[in-house]
TIRO-2110 file (N, C-alpha, C; in Angstrom, 1 decimal):
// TIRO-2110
-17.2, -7.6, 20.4, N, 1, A
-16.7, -8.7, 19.6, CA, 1, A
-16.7, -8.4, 18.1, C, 1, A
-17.6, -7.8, 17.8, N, 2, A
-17.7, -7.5, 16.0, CA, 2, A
-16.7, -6.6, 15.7, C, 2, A
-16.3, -5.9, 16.3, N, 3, A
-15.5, -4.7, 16.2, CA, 3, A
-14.0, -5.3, 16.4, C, 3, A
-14.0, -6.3, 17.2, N, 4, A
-12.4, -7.0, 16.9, CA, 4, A
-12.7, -8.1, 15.8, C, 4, A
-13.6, -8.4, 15.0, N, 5, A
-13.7, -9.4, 14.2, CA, 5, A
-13.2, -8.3, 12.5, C, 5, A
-14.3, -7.0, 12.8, N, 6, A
-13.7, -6.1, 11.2, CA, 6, A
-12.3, -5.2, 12.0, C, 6, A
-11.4, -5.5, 12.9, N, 7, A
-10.4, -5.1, 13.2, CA, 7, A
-9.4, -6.1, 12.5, C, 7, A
-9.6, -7.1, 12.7, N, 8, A
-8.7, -8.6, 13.0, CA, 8, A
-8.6, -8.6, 11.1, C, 8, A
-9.8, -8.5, 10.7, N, 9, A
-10.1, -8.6, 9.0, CA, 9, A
-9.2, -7.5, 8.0, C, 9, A
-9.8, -6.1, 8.5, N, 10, A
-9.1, -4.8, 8.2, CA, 10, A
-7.4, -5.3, 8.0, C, 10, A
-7.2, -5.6, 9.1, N, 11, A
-5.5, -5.7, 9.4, CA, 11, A
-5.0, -6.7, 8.6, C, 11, A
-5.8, -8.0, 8.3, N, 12, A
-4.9, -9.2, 7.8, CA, 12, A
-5.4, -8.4, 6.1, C, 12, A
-6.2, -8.1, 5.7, N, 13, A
-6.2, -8.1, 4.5, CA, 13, A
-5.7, -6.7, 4.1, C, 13, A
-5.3, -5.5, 5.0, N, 14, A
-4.4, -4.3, 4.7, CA, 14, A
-2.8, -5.3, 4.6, C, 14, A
-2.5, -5.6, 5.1, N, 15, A
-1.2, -6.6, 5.2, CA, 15, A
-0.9, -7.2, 3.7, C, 15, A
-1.7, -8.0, 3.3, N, 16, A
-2.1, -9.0, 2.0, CA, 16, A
-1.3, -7.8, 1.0, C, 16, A
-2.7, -6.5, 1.4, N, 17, A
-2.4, -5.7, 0.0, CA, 17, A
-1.1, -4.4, 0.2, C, 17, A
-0.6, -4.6, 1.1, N, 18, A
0.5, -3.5, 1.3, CA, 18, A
1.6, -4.4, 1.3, C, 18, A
1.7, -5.8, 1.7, N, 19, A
2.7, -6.3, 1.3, CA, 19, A
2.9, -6.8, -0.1, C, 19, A
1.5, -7.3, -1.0, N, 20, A
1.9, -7.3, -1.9, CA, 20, A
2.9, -6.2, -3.2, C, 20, A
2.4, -4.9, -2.5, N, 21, A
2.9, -4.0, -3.0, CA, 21, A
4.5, -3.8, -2.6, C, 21, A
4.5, -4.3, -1.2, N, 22, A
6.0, -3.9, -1.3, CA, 22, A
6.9, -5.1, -1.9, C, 22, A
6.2, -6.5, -2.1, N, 23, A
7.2, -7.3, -3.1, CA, 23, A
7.4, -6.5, -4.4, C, 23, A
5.9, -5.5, -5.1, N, 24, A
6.7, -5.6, -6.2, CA, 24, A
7.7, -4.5, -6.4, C, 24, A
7.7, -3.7, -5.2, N, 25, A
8.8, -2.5, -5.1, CA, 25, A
10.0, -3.2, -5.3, C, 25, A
10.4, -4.3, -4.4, N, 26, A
11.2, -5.6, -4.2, CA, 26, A
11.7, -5.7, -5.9, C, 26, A
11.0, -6.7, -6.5, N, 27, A
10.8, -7.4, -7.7, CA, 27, A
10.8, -6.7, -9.2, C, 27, A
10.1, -5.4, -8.7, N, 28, A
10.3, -4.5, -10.4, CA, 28, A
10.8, -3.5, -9.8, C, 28, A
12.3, -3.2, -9.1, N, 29, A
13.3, -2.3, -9.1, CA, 29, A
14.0, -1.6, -10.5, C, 29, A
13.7, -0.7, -11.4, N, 30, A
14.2, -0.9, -12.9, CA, 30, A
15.7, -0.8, -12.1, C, 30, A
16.3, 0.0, -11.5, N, 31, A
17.4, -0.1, -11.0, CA, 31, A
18.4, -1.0, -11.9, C, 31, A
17.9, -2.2, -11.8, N, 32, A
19.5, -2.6, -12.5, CA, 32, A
18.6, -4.0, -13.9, C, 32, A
17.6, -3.2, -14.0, N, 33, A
17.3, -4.1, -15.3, CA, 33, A
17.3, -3.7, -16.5, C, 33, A
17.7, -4.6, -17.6, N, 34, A
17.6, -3.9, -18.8, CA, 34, A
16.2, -3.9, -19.6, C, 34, A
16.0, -3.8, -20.5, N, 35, A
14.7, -3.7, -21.3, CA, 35, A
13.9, -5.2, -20.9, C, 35, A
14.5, -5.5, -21.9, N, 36, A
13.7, -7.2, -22.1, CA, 36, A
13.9, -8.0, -20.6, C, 36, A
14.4, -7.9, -20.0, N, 37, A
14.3, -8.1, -18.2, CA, 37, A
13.0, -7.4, -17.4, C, 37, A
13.0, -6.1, -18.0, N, 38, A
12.1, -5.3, -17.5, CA, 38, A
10.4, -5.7, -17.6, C, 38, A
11.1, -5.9, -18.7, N, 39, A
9.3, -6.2, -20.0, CA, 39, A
9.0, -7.6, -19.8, C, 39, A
9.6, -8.3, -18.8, N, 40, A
9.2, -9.7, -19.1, CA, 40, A
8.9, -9.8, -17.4, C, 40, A
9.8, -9.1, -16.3, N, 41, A
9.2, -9.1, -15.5, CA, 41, A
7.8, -8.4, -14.9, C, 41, A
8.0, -7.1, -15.6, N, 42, A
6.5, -6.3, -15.4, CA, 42, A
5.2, -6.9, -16.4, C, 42, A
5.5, -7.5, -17.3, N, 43, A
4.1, -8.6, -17.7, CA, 43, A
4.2, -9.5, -16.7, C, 43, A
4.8, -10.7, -16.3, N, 44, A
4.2, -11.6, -15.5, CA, 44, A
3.9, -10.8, -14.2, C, 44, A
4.4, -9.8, -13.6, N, 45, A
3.6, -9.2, -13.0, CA, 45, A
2.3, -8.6, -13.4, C, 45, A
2.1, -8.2, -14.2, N, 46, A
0.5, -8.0, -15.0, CA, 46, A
-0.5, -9.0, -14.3, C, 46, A
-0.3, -10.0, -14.8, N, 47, A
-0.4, -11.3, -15.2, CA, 47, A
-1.2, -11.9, -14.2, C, 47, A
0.1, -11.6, -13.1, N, 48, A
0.0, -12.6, -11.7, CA, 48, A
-0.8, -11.4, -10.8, C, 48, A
-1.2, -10.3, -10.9, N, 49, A
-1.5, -9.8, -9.9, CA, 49, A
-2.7, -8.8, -10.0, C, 49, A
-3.1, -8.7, -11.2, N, 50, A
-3.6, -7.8, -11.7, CA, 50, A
-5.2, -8.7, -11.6, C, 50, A
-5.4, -9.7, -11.6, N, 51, A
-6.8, -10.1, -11.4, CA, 51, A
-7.2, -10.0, -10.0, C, 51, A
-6.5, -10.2, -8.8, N, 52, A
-6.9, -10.2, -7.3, CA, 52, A
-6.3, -8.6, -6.6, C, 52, A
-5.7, -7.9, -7.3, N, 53, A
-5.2, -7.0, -6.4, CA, 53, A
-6.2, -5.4, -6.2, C, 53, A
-7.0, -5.2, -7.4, N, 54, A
-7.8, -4.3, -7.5, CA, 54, A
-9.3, -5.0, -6.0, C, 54, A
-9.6, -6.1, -6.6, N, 55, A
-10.7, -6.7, -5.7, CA, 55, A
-10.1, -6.6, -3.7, C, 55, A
-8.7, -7.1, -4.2, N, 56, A
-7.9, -7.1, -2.9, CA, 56, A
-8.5, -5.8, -2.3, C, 56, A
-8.3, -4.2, -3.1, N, 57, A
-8.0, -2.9, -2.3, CA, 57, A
-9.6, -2.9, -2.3, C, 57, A
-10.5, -2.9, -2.8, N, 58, A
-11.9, -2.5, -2.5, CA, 58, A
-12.0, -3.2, -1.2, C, 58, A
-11.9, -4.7, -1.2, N, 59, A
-12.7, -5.4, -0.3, CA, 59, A
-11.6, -4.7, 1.2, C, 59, A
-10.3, -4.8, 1.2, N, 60, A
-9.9, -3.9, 1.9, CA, 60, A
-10.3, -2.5, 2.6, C, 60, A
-10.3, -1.7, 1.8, N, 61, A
-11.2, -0.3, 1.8, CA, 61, A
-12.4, -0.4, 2.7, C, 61, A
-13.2, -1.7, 2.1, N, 62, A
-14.5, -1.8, 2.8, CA, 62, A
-14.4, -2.1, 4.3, C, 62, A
-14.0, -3.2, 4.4, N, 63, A
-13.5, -3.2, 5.8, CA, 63, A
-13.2, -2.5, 6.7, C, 63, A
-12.3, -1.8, 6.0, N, 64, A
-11.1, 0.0, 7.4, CA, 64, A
-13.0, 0.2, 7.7, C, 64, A
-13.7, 0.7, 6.6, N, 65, A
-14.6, 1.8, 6.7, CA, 65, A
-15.5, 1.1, 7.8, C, 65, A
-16.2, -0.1, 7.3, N, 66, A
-16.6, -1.0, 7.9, CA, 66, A
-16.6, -0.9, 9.8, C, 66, A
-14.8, -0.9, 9.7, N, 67, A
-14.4, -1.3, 11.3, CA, 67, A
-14.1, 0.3, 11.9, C, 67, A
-14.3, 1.2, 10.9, N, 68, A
-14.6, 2.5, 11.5, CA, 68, A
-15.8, 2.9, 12.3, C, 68, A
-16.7, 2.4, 11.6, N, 69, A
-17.9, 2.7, 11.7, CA, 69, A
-18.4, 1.5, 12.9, C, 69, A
-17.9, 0.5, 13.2, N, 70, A
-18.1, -0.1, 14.6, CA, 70, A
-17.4, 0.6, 15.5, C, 70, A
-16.3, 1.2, 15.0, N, 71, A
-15.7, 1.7, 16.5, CA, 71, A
-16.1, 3.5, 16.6, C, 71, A
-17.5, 3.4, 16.0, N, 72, A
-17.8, 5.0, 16.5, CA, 72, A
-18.2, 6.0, 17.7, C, 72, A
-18.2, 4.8, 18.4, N, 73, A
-18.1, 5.1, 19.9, CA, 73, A
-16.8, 5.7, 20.4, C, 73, A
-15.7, 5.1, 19.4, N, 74, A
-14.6, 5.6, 20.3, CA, 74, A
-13.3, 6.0, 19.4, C, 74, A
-14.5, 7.7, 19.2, N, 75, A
-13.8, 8.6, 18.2, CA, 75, A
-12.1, 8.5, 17.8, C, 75, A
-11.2, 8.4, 18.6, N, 76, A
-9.7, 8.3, 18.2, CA, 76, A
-9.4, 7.5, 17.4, C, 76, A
-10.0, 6.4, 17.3, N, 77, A
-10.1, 4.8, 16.8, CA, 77, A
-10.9, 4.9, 15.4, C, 77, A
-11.7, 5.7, 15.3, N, 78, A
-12.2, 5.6, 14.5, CA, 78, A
-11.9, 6.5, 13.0, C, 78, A
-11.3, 8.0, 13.5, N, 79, A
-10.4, 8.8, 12.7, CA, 79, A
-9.8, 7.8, 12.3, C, 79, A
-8.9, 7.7, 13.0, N, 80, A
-7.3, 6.9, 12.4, CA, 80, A
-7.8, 5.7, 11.7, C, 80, A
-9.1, 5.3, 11.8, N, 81, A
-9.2, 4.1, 11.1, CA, 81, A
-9.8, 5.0, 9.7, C, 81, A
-10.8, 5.5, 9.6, N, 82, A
-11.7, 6.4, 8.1, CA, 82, A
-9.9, 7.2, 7.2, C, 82, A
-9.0, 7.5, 8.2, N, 83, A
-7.6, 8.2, 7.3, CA, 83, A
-6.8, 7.3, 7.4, C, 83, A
-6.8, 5.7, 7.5, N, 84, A
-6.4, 4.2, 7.3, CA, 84, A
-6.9, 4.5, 5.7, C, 84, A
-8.2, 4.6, 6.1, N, 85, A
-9.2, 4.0, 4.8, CA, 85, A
-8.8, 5.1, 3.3, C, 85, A
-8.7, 6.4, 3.7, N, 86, A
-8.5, 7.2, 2.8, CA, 86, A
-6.4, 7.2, 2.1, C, 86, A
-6.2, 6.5, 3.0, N, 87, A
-4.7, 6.2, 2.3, CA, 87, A
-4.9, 5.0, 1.2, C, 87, A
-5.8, 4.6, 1.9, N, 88, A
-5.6, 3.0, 0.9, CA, 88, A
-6.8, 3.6, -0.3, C, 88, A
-7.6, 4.3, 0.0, N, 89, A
-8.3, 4.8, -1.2, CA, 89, A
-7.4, 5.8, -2.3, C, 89, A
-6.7, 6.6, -1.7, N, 90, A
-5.3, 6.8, -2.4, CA, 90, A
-4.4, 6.2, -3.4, C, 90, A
-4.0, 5.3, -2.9, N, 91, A
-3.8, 4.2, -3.4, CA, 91, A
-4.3, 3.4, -4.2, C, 91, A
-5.6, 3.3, -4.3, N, 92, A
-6.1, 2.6, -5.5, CA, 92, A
-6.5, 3.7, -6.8, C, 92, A
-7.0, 4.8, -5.9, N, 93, A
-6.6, 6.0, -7.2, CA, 93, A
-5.5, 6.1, -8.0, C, 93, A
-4.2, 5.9, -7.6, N, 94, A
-3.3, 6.3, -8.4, CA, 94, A
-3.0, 4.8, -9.1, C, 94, A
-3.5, 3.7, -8.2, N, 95, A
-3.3, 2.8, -9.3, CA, 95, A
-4.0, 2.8, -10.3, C, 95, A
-5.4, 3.2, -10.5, N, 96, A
-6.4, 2.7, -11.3, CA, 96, A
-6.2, 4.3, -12.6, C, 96, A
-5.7, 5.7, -11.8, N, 97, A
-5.1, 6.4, -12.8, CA, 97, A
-4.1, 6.6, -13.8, C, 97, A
-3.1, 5.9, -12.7, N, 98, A
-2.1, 5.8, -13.8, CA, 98, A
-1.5, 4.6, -13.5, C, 98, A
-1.2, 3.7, -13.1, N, 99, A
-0.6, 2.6, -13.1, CA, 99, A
-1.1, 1.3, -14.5, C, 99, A
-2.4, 1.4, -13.8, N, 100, A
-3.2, 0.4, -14.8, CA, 100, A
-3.1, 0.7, -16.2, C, 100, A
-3.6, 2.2, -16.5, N, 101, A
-3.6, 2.4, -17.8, CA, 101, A
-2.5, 2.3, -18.8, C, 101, A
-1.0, 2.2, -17.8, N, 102, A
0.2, 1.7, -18.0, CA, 102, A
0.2, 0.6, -18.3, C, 102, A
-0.3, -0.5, -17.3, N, 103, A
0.5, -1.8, -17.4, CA, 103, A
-1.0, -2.3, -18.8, C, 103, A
-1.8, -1.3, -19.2, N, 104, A
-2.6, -1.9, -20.6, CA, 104, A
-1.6, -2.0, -21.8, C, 104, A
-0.9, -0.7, -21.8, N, 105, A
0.3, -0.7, -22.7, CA, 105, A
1.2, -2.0, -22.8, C, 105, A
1.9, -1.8, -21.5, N, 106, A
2.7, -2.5, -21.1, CA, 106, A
2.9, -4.4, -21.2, C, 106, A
1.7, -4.3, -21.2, N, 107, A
1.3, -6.3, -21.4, CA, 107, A
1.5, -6.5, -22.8, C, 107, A
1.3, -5.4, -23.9, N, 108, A
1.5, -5.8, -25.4, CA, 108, A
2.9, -5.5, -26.0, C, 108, A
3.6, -4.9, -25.4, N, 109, A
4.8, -4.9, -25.7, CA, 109, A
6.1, -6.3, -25.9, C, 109, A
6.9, -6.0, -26.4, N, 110, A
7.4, -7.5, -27.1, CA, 110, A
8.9, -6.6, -26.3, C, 110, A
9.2, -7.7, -25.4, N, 111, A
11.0, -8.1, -24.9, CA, 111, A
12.0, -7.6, -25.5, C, 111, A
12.0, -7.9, -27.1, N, 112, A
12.7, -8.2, -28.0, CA, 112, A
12.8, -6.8, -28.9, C, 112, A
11.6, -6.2, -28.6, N, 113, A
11.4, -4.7, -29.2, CA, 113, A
10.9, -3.2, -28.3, C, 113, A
11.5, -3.2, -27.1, N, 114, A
10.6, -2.5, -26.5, CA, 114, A
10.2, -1.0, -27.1, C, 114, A
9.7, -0.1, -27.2, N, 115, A
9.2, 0.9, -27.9, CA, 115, A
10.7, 2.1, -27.3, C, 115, A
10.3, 2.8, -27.9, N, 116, A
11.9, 3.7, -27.8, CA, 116, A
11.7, 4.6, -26.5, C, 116, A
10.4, 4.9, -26.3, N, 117, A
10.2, 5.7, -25.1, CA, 117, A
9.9, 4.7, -23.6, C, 117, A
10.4, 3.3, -23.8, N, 118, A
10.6, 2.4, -22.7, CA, 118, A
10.6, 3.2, -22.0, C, 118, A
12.0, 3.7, -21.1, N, 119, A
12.4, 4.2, -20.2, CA, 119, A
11.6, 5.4, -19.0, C, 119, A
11.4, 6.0, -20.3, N, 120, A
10.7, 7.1, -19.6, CA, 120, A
8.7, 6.6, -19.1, C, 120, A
8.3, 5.5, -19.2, N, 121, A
7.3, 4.5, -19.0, CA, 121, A
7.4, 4.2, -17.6, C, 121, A
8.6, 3.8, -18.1, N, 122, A
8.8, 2.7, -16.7, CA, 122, A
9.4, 3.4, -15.7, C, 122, A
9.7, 4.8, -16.0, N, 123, A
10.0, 5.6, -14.7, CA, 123, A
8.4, 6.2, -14.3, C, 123, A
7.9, 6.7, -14.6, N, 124, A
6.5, 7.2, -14.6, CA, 124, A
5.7, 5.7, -13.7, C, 124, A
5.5, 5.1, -14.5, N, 125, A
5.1, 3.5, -13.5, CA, 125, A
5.7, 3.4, -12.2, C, 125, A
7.2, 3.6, -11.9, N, 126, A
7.9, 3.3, -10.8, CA, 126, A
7.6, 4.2, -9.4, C, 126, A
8.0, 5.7, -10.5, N, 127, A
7.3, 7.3, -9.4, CA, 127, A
6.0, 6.8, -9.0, C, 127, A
5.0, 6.4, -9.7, N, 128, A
3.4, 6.1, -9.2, CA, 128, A
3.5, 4.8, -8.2, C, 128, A
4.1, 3.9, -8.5, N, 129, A
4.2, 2.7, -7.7, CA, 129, A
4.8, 3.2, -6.6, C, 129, A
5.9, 3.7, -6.3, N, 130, A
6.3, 4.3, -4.9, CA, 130, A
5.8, 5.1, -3.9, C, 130, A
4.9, 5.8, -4.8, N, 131, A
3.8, 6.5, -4.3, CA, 131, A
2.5, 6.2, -3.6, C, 131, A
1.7, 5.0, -4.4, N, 132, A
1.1, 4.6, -3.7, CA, 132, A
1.4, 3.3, -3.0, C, 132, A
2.5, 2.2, -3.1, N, 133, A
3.2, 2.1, -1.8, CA, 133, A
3.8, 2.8, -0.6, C, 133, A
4.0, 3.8, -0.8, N, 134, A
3.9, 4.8, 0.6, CA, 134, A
2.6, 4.8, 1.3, C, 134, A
1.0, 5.2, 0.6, N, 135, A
0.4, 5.5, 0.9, CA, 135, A
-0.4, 4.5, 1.4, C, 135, A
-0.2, 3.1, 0.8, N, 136, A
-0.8, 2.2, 1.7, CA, 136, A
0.0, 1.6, 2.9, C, 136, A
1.7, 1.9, 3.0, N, 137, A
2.1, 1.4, 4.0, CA, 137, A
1.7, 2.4, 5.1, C, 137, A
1.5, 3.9, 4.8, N, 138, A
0.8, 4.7, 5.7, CA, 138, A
-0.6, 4.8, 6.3, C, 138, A
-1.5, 4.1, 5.6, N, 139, A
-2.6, 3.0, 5.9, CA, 139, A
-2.5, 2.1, 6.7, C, 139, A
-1.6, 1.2, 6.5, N, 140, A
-1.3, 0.1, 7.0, CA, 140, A
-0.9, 0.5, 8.9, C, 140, A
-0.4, 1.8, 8.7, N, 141, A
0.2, 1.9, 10.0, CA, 141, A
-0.9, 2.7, 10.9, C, 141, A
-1.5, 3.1, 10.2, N, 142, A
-2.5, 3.8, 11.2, CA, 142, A
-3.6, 3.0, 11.6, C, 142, A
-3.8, 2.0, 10.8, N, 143, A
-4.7, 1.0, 10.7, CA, 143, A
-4.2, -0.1, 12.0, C, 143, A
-2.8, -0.5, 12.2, N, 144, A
-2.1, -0.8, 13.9, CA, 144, A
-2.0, -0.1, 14.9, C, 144, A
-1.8, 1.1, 14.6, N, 145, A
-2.0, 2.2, 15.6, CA, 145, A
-3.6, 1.7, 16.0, C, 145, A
-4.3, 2.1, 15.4, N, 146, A
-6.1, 1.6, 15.8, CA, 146, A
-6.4, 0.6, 16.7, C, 146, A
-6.0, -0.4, 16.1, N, 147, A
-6.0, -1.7, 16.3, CA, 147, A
-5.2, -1.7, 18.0, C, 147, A
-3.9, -1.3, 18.2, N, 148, A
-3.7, -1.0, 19.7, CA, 148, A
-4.7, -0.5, 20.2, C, 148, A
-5.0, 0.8, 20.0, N, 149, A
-5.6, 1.7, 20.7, CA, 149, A
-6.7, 0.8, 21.1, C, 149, A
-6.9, -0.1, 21.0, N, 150, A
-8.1, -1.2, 21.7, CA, 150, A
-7.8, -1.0, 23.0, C, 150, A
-6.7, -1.3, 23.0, N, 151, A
-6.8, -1.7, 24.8, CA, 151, A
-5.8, -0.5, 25.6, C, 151, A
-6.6, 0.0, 26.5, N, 152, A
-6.2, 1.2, 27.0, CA, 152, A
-4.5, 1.3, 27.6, C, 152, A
-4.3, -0.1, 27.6, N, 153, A
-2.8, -0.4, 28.2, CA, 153, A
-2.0, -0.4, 27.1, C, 153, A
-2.3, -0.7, 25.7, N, 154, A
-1.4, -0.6, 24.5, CA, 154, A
-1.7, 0.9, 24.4, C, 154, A
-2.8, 1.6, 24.7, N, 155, A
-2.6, 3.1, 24.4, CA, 155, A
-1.6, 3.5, 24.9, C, 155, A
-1.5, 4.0, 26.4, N, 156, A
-0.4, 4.3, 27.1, CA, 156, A
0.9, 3.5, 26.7, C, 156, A
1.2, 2.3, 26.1, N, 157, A
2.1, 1.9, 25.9, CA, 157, A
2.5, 2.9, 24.1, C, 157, A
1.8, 2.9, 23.8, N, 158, A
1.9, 3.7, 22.0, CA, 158, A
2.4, 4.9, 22.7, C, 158, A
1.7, 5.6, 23.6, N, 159, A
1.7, 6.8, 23.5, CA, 159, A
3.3, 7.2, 24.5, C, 159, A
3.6, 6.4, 25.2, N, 160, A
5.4, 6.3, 25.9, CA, 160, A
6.5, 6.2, 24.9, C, 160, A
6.0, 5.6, 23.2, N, 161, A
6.7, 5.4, 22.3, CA, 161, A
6.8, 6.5, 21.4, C, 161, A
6.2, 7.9, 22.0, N, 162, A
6.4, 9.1, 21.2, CA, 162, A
7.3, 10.0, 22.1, C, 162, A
7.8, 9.1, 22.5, N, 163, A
8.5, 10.2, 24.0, CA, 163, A
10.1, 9.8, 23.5, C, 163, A
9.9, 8.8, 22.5, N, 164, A
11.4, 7.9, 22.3, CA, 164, A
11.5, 9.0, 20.3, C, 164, A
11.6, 10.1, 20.7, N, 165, A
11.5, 11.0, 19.6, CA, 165, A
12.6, 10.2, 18.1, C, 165, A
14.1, 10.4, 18.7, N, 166, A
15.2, 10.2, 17.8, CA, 166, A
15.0, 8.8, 17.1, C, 166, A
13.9, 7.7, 17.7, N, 167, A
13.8, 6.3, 17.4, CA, 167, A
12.9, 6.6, 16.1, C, 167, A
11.4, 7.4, 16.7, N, 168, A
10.7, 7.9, 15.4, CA, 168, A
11.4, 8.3, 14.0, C, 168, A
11.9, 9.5, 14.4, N, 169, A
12.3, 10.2, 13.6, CA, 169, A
13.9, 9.3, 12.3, C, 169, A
13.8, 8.2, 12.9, N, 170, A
15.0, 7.6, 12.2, CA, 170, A
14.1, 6.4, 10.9, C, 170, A
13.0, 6.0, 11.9, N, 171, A
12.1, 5.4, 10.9, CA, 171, A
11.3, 5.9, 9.9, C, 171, A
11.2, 7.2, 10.4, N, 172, A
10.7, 8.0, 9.3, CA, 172, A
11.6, 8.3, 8.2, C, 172, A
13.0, 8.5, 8.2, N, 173, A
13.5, 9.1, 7.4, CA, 173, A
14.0, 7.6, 6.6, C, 173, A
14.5, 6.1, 7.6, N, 174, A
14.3, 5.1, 6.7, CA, 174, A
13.2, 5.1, 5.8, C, 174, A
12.2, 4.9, 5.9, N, 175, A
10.7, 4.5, 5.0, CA, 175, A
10.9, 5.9, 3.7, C, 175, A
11.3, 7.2, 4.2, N, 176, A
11.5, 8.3, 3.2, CA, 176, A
12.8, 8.0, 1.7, C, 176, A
13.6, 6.9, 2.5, N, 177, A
14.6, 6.4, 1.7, CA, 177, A
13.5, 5.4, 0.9, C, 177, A
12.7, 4.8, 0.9, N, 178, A
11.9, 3.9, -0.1, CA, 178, A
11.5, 4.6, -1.3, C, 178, A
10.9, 6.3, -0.9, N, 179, A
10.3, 6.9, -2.1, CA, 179, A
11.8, 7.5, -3.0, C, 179, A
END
């Protein structure tokens, strides 16, 4: 029972924090914004996410490890859950290396003036953000994979889904179109 309780936990709060990440993939696309669009949406993002999302990935992290370490009886489960944990540890690396130290900059900047080397900012922020949304949605997925692997009947059902090769291989190369 404890081991579907830091399973049940792991999953809803990897979800929280990998989906938050993929709204802002969503939401701060520089793609088609200009400066002062940019600089006004990437501060209220600051803003709005920047006090729960750091605490989000630890208490996260703790968990995977957490629900690794209950399921150490049942080594397959438990890999995939510890290289769950090390993607999302990933992930907070590259945010806390380079993302953050960015959006320090970033929050003082004025709409109306952005600094002349904007651009090249906000691609460096965007390369890092893609990156570690990759790496937690690759968390995220191993961390379901686990989470089947509970019951010996979703195993064999997971494991009939590698036989469906061309289906994989199409979702891999969609998710490769994200980076």
């Amino acid at each position: 029972m404890l081991s579907l309780v830091f399973d049940f936990i792991s999953l809803f709060l990897s979800a929280l924090l990998v989906g938050a990440m993929f709204c802002v993939w969503l939401f701060l696309n520089p793609a088609h914004l200009d400066a002062s669009r940019y600089i006004i949406l990437q501060q209220q993002g600051i803003r709005t996410l920047h006090p729960a999302m750091p605490r989000l990935g630890a208490i996260t992290i703790a968990f995977t490890l957490a629900a690794a370490f209950v399921a150490r009886h049942d080594r397959p489960r438990m890999c995939l859950l510890i290289v769950a944990a090390i993607f999302f540890i990933i992930s907070g690396v590259i945010t806390n290396m380079v993302n953050m130290p960015i959006n320090r900059d970033v929050i003082h900047w004025s709409s109306s003036a952005p600094p002349d080397n904007w651009t090249a900012i906000r691609d460096r922020w965007w390369y890092w953000h893609r990156l570690r949304a990759a790496t937690g949605t690759f968390g995220l997925v191993l961390l379901i994979v686990a989470v089947l692997l509970r019951d010996p009947e979703s195993a064999q059902s997971l494991a009939s889904l590698f036989s469906i090769r061309p289906l994989l291989n199409a979702i891999i190369q969609g998710m490769s179109l994200l980076l």
